[in-house]
C-alpha positions in Angstrom: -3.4 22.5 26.2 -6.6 24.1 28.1 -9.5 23.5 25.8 -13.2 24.4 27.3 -16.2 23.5 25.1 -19.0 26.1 24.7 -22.2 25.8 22.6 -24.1 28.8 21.2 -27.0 30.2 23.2 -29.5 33.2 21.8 -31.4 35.6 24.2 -33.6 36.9 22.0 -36.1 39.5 23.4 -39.9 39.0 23.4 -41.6 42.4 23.9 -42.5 42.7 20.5 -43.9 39.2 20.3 -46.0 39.3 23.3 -47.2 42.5 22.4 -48.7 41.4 18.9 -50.3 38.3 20.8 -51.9 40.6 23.2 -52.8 42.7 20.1 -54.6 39.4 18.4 -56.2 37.9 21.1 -57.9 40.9 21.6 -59.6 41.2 18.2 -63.6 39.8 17.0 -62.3 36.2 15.8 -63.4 32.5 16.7 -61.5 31.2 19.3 -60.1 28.3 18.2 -58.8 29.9 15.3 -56.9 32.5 17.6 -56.0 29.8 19.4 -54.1 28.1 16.3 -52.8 31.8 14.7 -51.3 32.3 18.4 -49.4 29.1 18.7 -48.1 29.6 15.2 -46.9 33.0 16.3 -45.0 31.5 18.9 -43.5 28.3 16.9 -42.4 31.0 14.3 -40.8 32.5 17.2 -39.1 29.7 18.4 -38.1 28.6 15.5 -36.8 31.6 14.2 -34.6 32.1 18.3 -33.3 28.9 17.2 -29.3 29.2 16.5 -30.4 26.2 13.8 -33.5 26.6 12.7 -35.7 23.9 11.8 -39.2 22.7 11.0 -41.6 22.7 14.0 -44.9 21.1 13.6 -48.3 23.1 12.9 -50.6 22.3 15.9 -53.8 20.7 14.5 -56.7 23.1 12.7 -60.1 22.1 14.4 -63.3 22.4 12.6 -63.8 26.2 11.1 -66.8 27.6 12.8 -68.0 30.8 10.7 -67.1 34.0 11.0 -66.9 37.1 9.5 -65.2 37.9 6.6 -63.9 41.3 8.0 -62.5 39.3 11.6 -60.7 36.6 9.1 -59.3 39.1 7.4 -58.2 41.2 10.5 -56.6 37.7 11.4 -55.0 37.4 8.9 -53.6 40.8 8.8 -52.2 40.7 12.5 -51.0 37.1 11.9 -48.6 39.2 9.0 -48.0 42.3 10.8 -46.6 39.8 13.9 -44.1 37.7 11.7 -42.7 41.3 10.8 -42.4 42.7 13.6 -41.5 39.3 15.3 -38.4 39.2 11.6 -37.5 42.4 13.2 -36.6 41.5 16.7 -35.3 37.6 15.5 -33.2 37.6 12.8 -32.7 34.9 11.3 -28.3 34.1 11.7 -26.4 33.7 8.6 -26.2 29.6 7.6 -23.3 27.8 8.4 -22.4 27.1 5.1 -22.2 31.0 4.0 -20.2 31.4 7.6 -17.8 29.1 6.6 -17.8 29.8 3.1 -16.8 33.4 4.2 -13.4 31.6 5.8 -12.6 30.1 2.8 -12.4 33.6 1.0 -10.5 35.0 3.7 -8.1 32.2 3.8 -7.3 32.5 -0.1 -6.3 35.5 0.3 -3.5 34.3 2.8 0.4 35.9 2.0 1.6 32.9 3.6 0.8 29.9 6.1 3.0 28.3 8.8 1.4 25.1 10.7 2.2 21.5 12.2 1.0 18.2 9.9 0.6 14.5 11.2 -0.8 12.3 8.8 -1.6 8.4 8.5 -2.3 6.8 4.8 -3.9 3.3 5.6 -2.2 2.0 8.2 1.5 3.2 7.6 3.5 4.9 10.5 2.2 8.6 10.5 4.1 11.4 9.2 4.4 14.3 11.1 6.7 17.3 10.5 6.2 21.5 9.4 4.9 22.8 6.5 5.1 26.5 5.1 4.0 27.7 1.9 3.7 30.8 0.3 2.1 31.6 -3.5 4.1 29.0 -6.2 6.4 27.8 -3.5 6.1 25.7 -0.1 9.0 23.6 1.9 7.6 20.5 3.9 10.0 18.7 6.6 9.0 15.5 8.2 10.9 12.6 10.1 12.2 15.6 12.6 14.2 17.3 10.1 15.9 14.1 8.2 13.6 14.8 5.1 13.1 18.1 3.3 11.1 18.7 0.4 11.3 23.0 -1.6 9.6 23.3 -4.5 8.3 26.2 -6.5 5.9 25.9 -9.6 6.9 29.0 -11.4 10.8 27.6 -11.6 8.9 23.8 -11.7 11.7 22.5 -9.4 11.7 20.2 -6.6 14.5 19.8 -4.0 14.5 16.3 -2.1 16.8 16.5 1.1 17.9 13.3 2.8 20.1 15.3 5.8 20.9 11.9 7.5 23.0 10.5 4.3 23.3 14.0 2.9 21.8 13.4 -0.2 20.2 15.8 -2.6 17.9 15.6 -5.6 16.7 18.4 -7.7 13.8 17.4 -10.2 13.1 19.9 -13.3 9.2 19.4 -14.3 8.7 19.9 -18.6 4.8 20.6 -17.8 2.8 23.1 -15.4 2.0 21.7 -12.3 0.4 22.6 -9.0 2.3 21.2 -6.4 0.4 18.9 -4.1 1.1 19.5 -0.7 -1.2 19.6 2.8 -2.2 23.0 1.4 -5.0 23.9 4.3 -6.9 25.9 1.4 -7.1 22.8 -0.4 -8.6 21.1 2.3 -10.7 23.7 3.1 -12.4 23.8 -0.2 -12.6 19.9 -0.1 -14.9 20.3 3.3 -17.1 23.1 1.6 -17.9 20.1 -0.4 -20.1 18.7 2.0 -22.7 20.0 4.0 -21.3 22.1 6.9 -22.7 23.0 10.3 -21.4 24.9 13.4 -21.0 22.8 16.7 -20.3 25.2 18.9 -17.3 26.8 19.9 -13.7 25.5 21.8 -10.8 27.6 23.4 -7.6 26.8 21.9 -4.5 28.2 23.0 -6.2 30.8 24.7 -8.0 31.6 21.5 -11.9 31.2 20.8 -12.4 29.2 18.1 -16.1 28.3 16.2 -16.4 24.4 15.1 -17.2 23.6 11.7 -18.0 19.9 10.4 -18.7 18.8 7.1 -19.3 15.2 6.0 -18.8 14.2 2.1 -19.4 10.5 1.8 -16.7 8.8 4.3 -14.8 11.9 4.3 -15.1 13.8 7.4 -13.5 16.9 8.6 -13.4 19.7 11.5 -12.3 22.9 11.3 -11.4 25.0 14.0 -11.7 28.8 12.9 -10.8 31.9 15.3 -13.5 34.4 15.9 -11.3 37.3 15.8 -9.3 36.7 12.3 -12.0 34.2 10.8 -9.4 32.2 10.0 -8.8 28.4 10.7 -5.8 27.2 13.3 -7.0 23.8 13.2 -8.2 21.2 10.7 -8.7 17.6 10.7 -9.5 15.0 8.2 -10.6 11.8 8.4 -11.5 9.4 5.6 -13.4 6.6 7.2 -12.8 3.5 5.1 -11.5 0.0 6.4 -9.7 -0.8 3.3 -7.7 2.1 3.2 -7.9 4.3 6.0 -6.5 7.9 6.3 -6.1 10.8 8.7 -4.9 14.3 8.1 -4.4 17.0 10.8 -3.4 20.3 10.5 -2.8 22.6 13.8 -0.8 25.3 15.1 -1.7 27.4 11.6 -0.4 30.6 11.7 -1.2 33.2 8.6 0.4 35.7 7.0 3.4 35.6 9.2 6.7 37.1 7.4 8.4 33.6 6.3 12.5 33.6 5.4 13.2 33.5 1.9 15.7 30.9 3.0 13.6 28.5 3.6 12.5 28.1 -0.1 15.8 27.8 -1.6 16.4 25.7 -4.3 20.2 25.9 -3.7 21.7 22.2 -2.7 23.3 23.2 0.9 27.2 22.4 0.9 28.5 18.7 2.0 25.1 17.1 0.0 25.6 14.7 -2.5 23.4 15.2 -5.8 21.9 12.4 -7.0 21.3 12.0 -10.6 18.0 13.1 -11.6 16.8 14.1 -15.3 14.1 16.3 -16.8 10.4 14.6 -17.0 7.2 15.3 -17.5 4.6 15.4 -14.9 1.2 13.4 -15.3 -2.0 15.3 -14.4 -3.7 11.8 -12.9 -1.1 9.1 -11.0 -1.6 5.3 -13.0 -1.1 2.4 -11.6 0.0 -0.3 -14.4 -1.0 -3.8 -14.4 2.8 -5.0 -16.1 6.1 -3.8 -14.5 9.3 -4.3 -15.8 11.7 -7.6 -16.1 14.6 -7.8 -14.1 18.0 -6.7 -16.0 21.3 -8.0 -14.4 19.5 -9.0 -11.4 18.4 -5.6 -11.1 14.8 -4.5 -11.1 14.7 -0.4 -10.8 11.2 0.7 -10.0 10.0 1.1 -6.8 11.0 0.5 -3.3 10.4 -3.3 -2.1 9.9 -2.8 1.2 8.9 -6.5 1.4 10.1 -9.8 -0.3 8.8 -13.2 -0.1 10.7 -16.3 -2.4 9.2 -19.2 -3.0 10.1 -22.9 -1.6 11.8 -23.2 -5.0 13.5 -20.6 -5.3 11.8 -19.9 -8.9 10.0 -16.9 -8.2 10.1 -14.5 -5.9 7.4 -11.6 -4.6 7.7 -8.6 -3.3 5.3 -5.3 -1.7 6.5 -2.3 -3.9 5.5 1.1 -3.0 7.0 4.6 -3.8 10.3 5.5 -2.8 10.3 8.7 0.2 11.7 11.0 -2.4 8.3 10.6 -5.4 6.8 13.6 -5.9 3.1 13.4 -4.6 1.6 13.7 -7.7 3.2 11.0 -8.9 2.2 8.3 -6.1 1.1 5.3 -6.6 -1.4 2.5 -4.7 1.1 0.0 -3.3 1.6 -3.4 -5.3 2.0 -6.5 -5.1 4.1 -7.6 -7.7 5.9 -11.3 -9.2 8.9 -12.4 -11.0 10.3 -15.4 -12.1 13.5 -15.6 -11.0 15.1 -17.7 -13.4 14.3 -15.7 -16.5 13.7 -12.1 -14.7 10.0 -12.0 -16.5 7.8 -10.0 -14.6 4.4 -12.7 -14.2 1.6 -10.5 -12.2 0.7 -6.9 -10.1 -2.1 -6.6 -8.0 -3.0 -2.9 -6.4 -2.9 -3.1 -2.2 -3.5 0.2 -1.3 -2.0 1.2 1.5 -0.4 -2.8 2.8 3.0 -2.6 3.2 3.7 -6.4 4.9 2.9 -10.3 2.5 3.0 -13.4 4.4 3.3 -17.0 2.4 2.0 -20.1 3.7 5.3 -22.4 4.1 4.0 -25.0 1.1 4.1 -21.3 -1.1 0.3 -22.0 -2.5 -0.7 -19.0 -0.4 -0.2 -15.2 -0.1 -1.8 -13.1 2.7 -1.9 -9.4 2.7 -4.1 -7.1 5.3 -5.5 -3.8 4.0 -7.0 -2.3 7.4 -9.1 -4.7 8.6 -9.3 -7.1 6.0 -7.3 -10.0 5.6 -6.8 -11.2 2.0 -6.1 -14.8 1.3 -4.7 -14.9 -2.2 -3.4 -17.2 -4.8 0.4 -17.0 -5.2 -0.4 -18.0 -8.9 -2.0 -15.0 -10.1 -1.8 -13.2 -7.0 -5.7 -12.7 -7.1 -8.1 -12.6 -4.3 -9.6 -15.9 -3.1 -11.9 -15.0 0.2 -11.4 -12.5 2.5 -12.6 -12.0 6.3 -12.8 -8.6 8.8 -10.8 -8.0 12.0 -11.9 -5.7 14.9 -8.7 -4.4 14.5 -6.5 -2.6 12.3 -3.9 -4.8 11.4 -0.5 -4.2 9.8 2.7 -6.9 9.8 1.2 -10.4 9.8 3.0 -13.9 9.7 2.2 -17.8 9.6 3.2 -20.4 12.3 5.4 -22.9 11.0 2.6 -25.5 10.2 1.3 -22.9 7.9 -2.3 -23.2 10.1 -2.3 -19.8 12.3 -1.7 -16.6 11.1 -0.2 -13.5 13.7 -0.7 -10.2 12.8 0.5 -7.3 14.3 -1.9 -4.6 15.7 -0.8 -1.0 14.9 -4.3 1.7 16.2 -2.3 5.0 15.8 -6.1 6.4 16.0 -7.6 9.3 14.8 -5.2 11.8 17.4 -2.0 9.7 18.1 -4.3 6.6 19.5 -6.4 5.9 22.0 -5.9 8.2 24.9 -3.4 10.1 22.8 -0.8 6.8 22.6 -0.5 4.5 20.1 -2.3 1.1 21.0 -0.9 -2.4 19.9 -0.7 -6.0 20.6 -1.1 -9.2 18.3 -3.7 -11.1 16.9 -3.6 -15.2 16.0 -6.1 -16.1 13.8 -6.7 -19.5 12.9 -6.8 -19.3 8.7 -9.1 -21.9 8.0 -12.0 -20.6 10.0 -11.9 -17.0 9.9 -11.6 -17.3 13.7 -9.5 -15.2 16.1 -8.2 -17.6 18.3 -6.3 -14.9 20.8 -5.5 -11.3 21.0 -2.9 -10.0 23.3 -2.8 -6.6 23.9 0.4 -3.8 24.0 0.9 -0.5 24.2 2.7 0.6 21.4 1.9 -0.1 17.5 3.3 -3.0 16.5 5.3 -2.8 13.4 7.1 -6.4 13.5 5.7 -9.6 14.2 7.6 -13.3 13.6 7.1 -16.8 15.2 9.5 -18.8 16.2 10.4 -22.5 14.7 8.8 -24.5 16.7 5.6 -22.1 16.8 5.2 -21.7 20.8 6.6 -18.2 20.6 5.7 -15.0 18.9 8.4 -12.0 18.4 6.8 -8.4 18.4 8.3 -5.1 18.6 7.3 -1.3 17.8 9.8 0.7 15.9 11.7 2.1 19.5 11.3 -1.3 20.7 12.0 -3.5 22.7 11.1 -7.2 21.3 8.6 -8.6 22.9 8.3 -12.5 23.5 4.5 -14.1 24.3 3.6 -17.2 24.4 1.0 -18.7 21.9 -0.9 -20.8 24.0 -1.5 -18.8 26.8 -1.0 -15.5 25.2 1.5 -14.7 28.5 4.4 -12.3 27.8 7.4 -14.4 28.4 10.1 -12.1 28.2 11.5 -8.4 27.2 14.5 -7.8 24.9 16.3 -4.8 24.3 16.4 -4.1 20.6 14.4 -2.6 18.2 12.2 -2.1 14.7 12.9 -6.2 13.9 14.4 -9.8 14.8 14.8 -13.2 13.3 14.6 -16.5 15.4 17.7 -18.7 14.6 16.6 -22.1 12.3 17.4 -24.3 15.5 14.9 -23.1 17.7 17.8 -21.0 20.3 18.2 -18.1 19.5 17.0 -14.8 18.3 18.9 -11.5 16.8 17.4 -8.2 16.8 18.8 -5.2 16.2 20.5 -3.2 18.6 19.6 0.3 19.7 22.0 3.2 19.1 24.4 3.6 21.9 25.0 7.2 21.2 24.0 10.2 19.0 25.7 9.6 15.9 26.9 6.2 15.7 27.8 5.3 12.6 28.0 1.4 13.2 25.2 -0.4 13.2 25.1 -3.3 16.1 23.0 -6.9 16.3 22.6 -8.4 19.3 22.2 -12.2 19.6 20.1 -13.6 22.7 19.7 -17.0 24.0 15.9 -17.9 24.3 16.3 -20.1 27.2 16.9 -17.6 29.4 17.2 -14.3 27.8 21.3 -14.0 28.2 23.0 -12.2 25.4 25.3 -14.3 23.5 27.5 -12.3 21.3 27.4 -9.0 19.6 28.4 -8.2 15.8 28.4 -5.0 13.8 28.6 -3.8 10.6 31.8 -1.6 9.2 32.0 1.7 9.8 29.4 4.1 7.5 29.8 7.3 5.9 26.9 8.8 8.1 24.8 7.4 10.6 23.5 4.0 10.8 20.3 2.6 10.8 19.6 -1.2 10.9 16.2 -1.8 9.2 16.4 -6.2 8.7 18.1 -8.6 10.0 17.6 -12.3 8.8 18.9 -15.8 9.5 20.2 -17.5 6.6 18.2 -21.1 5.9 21.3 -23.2 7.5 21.8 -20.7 10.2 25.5 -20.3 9.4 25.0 -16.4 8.7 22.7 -13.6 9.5 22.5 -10.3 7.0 21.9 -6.9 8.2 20.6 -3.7 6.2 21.2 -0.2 6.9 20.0 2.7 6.1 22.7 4.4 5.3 23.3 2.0 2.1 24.9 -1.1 3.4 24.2 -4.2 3.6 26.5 -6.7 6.0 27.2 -10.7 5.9 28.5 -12.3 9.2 29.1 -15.7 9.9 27.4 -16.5 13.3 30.5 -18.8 14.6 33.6 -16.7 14.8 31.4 -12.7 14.3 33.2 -12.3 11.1 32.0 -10.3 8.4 31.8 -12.3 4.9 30.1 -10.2 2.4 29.3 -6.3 2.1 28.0 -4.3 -0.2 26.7 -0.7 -0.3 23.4 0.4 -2.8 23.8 4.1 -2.3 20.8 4.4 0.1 18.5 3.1 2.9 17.9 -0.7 2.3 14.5 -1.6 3.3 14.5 -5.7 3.7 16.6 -8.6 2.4 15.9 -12.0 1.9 17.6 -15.1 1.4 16.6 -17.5 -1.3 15.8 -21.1 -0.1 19.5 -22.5 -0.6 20.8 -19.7 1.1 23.1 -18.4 -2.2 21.4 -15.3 -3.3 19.4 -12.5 -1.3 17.1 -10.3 -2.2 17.7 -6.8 -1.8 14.8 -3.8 -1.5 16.5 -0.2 -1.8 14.4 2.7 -0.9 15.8 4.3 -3.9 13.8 1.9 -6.0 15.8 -1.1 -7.1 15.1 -4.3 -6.2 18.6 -6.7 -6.4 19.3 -10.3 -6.4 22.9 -10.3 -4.8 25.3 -13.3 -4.5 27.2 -12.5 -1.5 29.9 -15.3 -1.8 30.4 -14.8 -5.9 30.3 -11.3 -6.0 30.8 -9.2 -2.8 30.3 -5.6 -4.1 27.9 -6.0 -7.0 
C-alpha cells in the first residue's frame, strides 16, 4: 500500500495586516505603546494563521509615559479596527472536534457498511475476518470463513455457523437487544469521547484521508476520514493496559455499497447440523459469578476449559474457563479460573483472569501461576487468590515450570499494535527464576509463541507457534538445538526420549488427524499414529503423555478424542463430544482424563471403563 504523509499548511495573506500597522504607526501615540499594540497585532495574526491555534505570550508593557487622551483612544480604536479587518482576512478554521463531529453525523446516516476487522483481546490470537451490517441486521465471518455469525434485532435471532464441522445454532432472544458487533459508528462515537485533534493528512489507497486522534484515559484511537465523502475508511483502537490489553482495527470501510440480502439470512444452509439451542433472555450488563456449578456425572457444562491442571493427588482439579466461540458478545465473560474437588464434584473457588488463557502448577501443587499481559501472578492453589506479583518487558502468554518446580518459561506472543513489530508477529521464550522475580534468559523467535513445555530432566524447552514447527533450545545456553516439523503443541515422553507433536495436514481435507513421535537424541522420527477417520476435517489441538508413558491422548477439533498405546500404535479408547476439544489431561494415576469441549462441558472420562461416555 503507497501511503505519503502530509501535514496542513495555511498561506494566509497579509495585505490587510500590514496595511493597518502602517495605518497605526503613523498615528500621535507614545512609542513604546505602539510598539506593544503593533506586536500584539502581529501575535493575533499569527495566532489566528495557525491551523491550531494557541496562546502566544503578550510581550512585556513598559512604564506608561503620558499621553493624550484623544491618541489613547485613537489606539485603541485602530488596535479594534485591525483585529477586524485582520478576522476578515484569517479566519479562524472550524475545531477539530466539530470536524469530526460532522463525520460522525454523516456516518449515522450510512444505508450500509462493508470493511475488514482484526482484533486482539489481552493477549489471545487476533481475530480477523469481514464484517457487514446494515440497520437491525449485520453478518461477521472470522477464522477465513470457518465461523459465521447473522443476526437481526428486529426478528432477535442469531445464526452461529461452524462450516468446518457443519454445525448450526440459531438463538431466539425474549428481550430487545442491540447487537454488539465492531459497529464503526459505535466506535466512532466512543472516540468523540475524548478530546480529538487533526494530525495531518495520509494517502490511502490512492485516497486523501485527514487523521483524527482522540485519547480517553488508556483508550486511544485513529481515524482515517476521506476528504471527499467525510467519511472514515480506517479506524484503530487501542486500549493501552498491561493487564488486559486490546487492539481493534477497522479498514477497507466501504459505505453505502448495495449489500446481498443473502448474506443476512437466517435460513440454516443445507448439510448443517442444528444444534439444540432454546429461547433465553438477554442481560443488558455481562456478570461474572463468584460460584459455578458442581460437577453432575462427571460432567461440568459451563464454559469452555481451554486449560486443566490436577493436582499431585488427584483430589482436585483446576481449570482456565472462558466463553465458548459461539456466546453471543453481549453475553461474554472475563476468563476464570475456577476449582473442583474431584471426589465429590463440589465446585471450591473462581477467580476473574481477564483475558489469560494458560495456568501453570508448581510440581508439589502449593502453587498456581497465571500471566495477564505482563504480569505474572503467583497464586495459592488453596483459594486461588493472589499472593505477589512481578512485571515482564514482555507480553507473555503460555508459561510452564521446570521440573524442580524453581524456573518458570513463558512463552512470548507481541502480535503488536499492526500484526507485530515490522508487521510480523514477534516471539521467543522467557525463563524466569520464581523466587527472585529475576529473568534469567530470553531467547528470541519470530513468530508468537502459543506453546511452551520443558522436558523431564529440565535442559530443554519445547516451543511452537500455531503453524509451527516445534522448536527445541537449550536452557543453559539458550542455543536452538533443533527444528521439528509439527505444530500448535507437543509433550516430552516421562523417560526423558522422546517427544510427540502433532503432525501438520498432509493435504486439504484430511480427515485424520496424525502424531508424530521423534527421538530427542537425534531428531529421527520414530513412528507415526493417527486417529480414526472423522466426519469432517481434523484438527489436533493436544496431545499428552500418560504419567507411565504407556499411552498418549489426542484431541481434535472435529469432536474426538483418541487413546493409543505407544508400543504396538494401537488405538485403545475413543470417544467423540460433538465438537472441538480444547485440552485433556490425565489425572496423576493415569485412569481418568480430563476433557475441555469448546462447546462448554468440561468431562472427567475413564477411557479403559467406559470407552464412549
Amino acid at each position: 500500500m503507497n501511503e505519503e504523509h502530509k501535514f496542513p499548511h495555511n498561506d494566509q495573506p497579509e495585505d490587510s495586516l500590514q496595511l493597518a500597522v502602517q495605518a497605526l504607526m503613523a498615528q500621535q501615540a507614545g512609542v513604546d505603546e505602539l510598539e506593544v499594540s503593533i506586536e500584539r497585532v502581529k501575535a493575533r495574526a499569527r495566532q489566528l494563521e495557525g491551523s491550531q491555534p494557541q496562546e502566544l505570550p503578550s510581550p512585556p508593557l513598559p512604564p506608561v509615559r503620558s499621553t493624550s487622551r484623544t491618541a489613547r483612544w485613537v489606539v485603541s480604536l485602530l488596535i479594534g479596527t485591525i483585529m477586524l479587518m485582520a478576522g476578515a482576512t484569517l479566519v479562524l478554521p472550524p475545531s477539530a472536534s466539530s470536524l469530526f463531529a460532522e463525520v460522525v453525523a454523516r456516518a449515522e446516516k450510512a444505508r450500509s457498511v462493508r470493511m475488514k476487522i482484526k482484533s486482539t483481546v489481552g493477549l489471545q490470537q487476533p481475530m480477523e475476518g469481514t464484517v457487514f451490517l446494515e440497520p437491525h441486521r449485520g453478518r461477521m465471518e472470522y477464522a477465513q470463513g470457518t465461523f459465521i455469525r447473522i443476526h437481526d434485532t428486529k426478528q432477535k435471532q442469531v445464526l452461529t455457523l461452524q462450516t468446518v464441522p457443519r454445525l448450526a445454532t440459531l438463538v431466539t432472544f425474549t428481550e430487545d437487544w442491540t447487537a454488539p458487533t465492531n459497529d464503526p459508528i459505535d466506535q466512532l462515537h466512543q472516540a468523540a469521547q475524548g478530546k480529538v485533534e487533526s494530525i495531518g493528512e495520509e494517502i490511502l489507497s490512492q485516497r486523501t484521508t485527514r487523521v483524527y486522534r482522540t485519547q480517553e484515559g488508556k483508550l486511544e484511537t485513529l481515524v482515517w476520514v476521506d476528504t471527499q465523502t467525510n467519511l472514515p475508511v480506517q479506524i484503530t483502537s487501542r486500549l493501552n493496559d498491561p493487564k488486559s490489553p486490546a487492539d481493534v482495527r477497522l479498514e477497507n470501510i466501504v459505505w453505502n455499497e448495495p449489500l446481498d440480502p443473502a448474506l443476512f439470512s437466517l435460513t440454516i444452509p443445507e448439510g448443517y447440523r442444528q444444534m439444540p439451542a432454546t429461547p433465553q433472555p438477554l442481560p443488558s450488563v455481562s456478570s461474572t459469578p463468584k460460584t459455578a456449578p458442581d460437577f453432575t456425572g462427571d460432567t461440568l457444562r459451563d464454559r469452555a476449559a481451554c486449560q486443566i491442571v490436577w493436582s499431585p493427588q488427584g483430589d482436585s482439579i483446576t481449570a482456565v474457563m472462558r466463553d465458548p466461540e459461539n456466546t453471543s458478545p453481549a453475553t461474554q465473560q472475563s476468563n476464570q479460573l475456577r476449582q473442583w474437588d474431584t471426589t465429590t464434584g463440589k465446585h471450591r473457588w473462581t477467580e476473574n483472569i481477564a483475558g489469560a488463557n494458560f495456568v501453570a502448577p508448581t510440581p508439589d501443587g502449593q502453587t498456581l501461576v497465571t500471566i495477564i499481559g505482563q504480569e505474572i501472578q503467583i497464586r495459592s492453589s488453596e483459594t486461588g487468590q493472589i499472593q505477589r506479583t512481578f512485571t515482564t518487558n514482555e507480553p507473555l502468554l503460555p508459561i510452564s515450570f521446570s521440573p524442580d518446580g524453581k524456573t518458570l518459561v513463558a512463552g512470548i506472543a507481541e502480535w503488536g499494535r499492526f500484526g507485530g513489530r515490522g508487521g510480523d508477529g514477534s516471539g521467543g521464550v522467557e525463563i524466569w527464576n520464581i523466587e527472585q522475580a529475576s529473568l534469567i534468559r530470553s531467547i528470541t523467535d519470530d513468530m508468537p509463541t502459543t506453546f511452551v513445555d520443558c522436558s523431564v530432566n529440565g535442559h530443554l524447552v519445547a516451543s511452537s507457534s500455531n503453524v509451527g514447527p516445534i522448536k527445541l533450545w537449550e536452557v543453559a545456553t539458550g542455543q536452538l538445538v533443533r527444528i521439528i516439523p509439527g505444530m500448535k503443541a507437543a509433550s516430552f515422553s516421562p523417560d526423558g526420549e522422546s517427544i510427540a507433536c502433532i503432525s501438520r495436514p498432509r493435504e486439504e481435507g484430511l480427515k485424520v488427524g496424525q502424531v508424530d513421535i521423534f527421538r530427542l537424541s537425534d531428531g529421527t522420527k520414530v513412528s507415526s499414529i493417527q486417529s480414526p477417520p472423522g466426519t469432517s476435517n481434523s484438527y489436533p489441538l493436544w496431545i499428552e503423555y500418560s504419567p507411565d508413558g504407556r499411552s498418549l491422548v489426542a484431541t481434535d477439533w472435529n469432536g474426538t478424542v483418541t487413546v493409543w498405546d505407544i508400543s504396538t500404535g494401537q488405538i485403545t479408547a475413543t470417544c467423540d463430544v460433538g465438537g472441538g476439544v480444547l485440552t485433556a489431561k490425565f489425572s496423576p494415576d493415569g485412569k481418568t482424563i480430563a476433557l475441555g469441549c469448546e462447546k462448554g462441558e468440561l468431562r472427567l472420562w475413564k477411557p479403559v471403563a467406559e470407552k464412549h461416555p
